[in-house]
Structure formats: C-alpha cells, structure tokens
N, C-alpha and C positions, 0 to 999 in steps of 0.2 A: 654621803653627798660629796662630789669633786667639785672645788670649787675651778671656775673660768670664769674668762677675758673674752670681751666680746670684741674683735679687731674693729680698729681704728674707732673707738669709744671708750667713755671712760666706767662701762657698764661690766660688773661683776656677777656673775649670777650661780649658784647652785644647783646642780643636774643628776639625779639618780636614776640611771634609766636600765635598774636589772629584773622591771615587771613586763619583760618582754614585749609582746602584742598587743598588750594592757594599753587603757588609754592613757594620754597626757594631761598632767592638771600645773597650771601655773598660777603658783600663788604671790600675789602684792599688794607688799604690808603699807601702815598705818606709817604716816610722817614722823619722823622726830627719831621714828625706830628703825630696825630691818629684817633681815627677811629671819631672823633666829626668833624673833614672835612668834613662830610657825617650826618652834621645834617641836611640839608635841604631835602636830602635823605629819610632820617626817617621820615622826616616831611610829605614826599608829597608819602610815599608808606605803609605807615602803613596800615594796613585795604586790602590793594590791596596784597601784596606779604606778604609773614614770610619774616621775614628779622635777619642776623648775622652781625654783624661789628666785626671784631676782632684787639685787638693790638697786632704789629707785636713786637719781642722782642726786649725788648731795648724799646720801645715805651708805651706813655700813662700809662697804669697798671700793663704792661708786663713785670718790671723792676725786678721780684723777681728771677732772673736765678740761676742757681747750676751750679757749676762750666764746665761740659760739654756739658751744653744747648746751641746752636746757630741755625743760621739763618736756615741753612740747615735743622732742626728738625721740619719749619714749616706746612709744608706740611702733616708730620702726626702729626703732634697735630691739625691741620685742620680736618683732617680725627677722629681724636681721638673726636672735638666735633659735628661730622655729626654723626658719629654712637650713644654718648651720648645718642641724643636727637633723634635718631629712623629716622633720614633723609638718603634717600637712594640716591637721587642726588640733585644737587642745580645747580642754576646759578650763574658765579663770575662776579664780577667787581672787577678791579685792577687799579686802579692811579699810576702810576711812578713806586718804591717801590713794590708796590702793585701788580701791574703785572706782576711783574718775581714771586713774590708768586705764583699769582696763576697761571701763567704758568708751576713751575715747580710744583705745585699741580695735574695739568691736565697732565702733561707727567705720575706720577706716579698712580692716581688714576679716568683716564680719562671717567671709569664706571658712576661714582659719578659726570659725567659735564651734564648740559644741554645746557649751553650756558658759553662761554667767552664773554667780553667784557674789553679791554685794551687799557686804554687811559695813553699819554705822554710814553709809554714805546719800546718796541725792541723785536723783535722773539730773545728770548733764544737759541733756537735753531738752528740757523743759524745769527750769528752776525759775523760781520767784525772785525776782530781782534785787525786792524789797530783804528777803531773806536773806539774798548772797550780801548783801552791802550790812547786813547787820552782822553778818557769821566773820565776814571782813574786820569788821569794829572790832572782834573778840580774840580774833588772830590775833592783830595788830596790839592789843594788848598784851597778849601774852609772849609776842617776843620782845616788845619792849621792855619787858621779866629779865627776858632770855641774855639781852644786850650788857646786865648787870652783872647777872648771876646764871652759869646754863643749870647750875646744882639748885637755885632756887627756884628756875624755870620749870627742874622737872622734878622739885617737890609739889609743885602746884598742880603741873599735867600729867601725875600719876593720878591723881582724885577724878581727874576727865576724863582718863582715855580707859580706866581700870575698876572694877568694883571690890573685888576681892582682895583682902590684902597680899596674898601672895601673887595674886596678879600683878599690883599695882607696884608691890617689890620687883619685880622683872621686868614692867615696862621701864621706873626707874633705873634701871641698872643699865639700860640700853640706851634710853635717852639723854645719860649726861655723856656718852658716849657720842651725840649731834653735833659735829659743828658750826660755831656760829656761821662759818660764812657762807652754809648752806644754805640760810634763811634766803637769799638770791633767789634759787632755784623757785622756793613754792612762790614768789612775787608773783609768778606769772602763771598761777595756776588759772585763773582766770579766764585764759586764753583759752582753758578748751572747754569753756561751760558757754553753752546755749548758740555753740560753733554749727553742729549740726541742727537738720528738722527733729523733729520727734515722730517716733515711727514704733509700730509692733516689732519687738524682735522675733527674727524667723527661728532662733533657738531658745532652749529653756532659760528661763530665769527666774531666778531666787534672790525675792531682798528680805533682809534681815535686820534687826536691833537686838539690843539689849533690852529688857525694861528699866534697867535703871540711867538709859542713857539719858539727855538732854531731851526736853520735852519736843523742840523744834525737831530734832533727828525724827521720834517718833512719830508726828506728824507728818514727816515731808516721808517718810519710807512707809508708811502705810496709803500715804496717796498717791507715790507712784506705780504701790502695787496692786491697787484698784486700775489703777489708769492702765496698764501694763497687761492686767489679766494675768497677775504670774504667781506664782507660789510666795507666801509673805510667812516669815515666822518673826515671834519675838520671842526670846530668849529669858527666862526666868531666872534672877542671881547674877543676870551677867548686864556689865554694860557698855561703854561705847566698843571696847576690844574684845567681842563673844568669844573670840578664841582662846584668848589667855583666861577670862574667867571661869569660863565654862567649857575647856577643850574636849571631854567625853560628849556631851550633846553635841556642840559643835560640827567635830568630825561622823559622829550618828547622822546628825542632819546633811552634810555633804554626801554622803556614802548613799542615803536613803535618796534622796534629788540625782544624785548621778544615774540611780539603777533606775528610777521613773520618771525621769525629768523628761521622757516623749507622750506620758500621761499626763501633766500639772495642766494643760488648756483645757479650761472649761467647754 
C-alpha cells in the first residue's frame, strides 16, 4: 500500500491499486483507531480487489487540518480522492466511525457506490433520537477518561471496541496513538445523522455486528436491516470491531456480499 496526500487537505489515505480491472473497495475505520485496523484486510485482498483505507480526520496521518477542516468535509475529500485516481465507483466498508462516513458519503454521492457494507454502526438516516442523546452520554464519558489519561482511556475502550484479547491488544496499541485534540473533530459528528430522508438504497447493503457487541448496537442493526431489506449478519466471537476479532469470517463475509450483493433483495 503507498501511502498519499490528498491536495489542499489534511486527509492521508492508502491505495493499492495492482488488481487491475478488479473493482474498488474503500475501507473506514472505527474512531479512536486507523485505517491499519484493516491490515489483515490488505493482507487477504490485495491482488483480488484495488483497495483505499483512508484516515478519517483527527486520525492516524490525517492530523494536519486548517482551521475549517472537519468531519463533515469527509465525504468530499473521499470523493476528491475517487476522481484523483480516475475511479468512477467503488464499494465501502465502514466499522463504527467508519460507517456514518460512508453513509453519509453514499447520501451525497450515491452514483459512485457499488456496494455498502456497515458493521457496529446505525442508519444515519433514521436514528432514534432518544438513543443518540444516550450513545452521547456514553461518549462524553468516555473522553472525559480520555482528558486524564489517553492510556487509561484506551484501557477502558479496548473492552468496547474488541472482544478477543488479541484483538483488543491491537485496538490498544493504536488508540493511545489518538490525539487528544482530535476529540474536536467527532463534537460534530452529529451533524450528519438524520441530515438526509431515509430511502431504499439503489445498491447492495450489508449491516453487521458482532454478538458480543453492546445490546443497543444489536438492536438498532437488526432493525435497520429489516427496515432496509438488506443482507444482515451477526458475527459469532466477535464484537463491536468484527474485523479485528474475527478477520477470516470477516473478509469471507465481504468477498461472499461482493460476488452476490445483486442477489441479497428479497
């Protein structure tokens, strides 16, 4: 993977693109982390898909912003590195984090989707209110952790974000790697939930969990996947981060949704 610079932003992203006429999959990762959450990823689709990981801002390499840069602007700087590079659409993957990106990437430039696929997250577009202003509470907690200690912040949000212990060693190792003063950035993630209507997407989608995630996660991802009509799995052994707990099923389950994700409509 080469790492770039996406001009006149402070967005860093990773691009492999020696599986020729193969399609594009762009994966974004879970807050706190970046996009090397998704090295087992790279590892086991190289050659098969073009592949992008990007860091979201505030994240990993993405840390060089200008003062009006934020969250909301990632969607076109996503779009800013698909035309770059001559791609005309791709498929996303989104962990946590990751999946309000590219949700709110696919509300705005839904041409350019082939496929979603959204694990540990929430329809942006039709959330409970009630639920966001409680998931708020639990944030707000936790970086108030963070404000102390970012080592004791991410003793705490290994046990959330990871089930397995060598999972949970990895998410660790990358999240006291977060800067505090990124915490800015998610203030406002807010801002792209329940921005758009709710609508059928005209491409595949796949939501996922863990089973050992947080009971709310499970609940609100199985009822968007009713609501949705779309392919819903849950993940045995693994939880909020399916990909580091369980990256062989994982990537089985993307590879298997790519090859029939024009079959998954009932």
């Amino acid at each position: 993977m080469e790492k770039l610079y996406l001009e006149n932003s402070p967005i860093a992203y990773y691009i492999d693109g020696s599986a020729g006429n193969k399609d594009w999959v762009v994966f974004l990762h879970a807050a706190f982390v970046d996009s090397r959450m998704f090295n087992k990823q790279f590892d086991y689709f190289a050659g098969k898909y073009n592949l992008i990981a990007v860091d979201i801002i505030g994240h990993g390499q993405s840390v060089k912003a200008r003062g009006k840069d934020g969250i909301e602007d990632m969607s076109r700087w996503i779009d800013g590195i698909l035309t770059k590079h001559g791609i005309n659409a791709a498929h996303f993957v989104g962990v946590s984090l990751g999946s309000v990106i590219a949700q709110d990437f696919c509300n705005r430039f839904d041409k350019e989707v082939l496929s979603l696929a959204c694990f540990g997250g929430y329809d942006i577009n039709d959330f409970d209110i009630k639920a966001q202003k409680s998931n708020t509470k639990q944030q707000m907690s936790m970086m108030f952790k963070a404000l102390f200690s970012i080592k004791q912040f991410a003793k705490s949000n290994k046990k959330i974000s990871a089930y397995t212990e060598s999972a949970q060693e990895e998410f660790y190792n990358l999240n006291i790697q977060f800067p505090k003063k990124s915490f800015m950035y998610l203030a406002k993630l807010g801002n792209l939930v329940n921005k758009y209507p709710s609508k059928m997407p005209d491409y595949p989608l796949l939501v996922g969990c863990g089973e050992h995630d947080i009971p709310m996660e499970l609940e609100v991802s199985r009822i968007w996947a009713e609501r949705a009509n779309c392919q819903y799995a849950v993940v045995a052994g693994a939880g909020h981060c399916v990909n580091m707990d369980k990256p062989d099923e994982f990537n089985l389950l993307l590879e298997q949704f790519w090859q029939n994700g024009n079959q998954i409509r009932q």
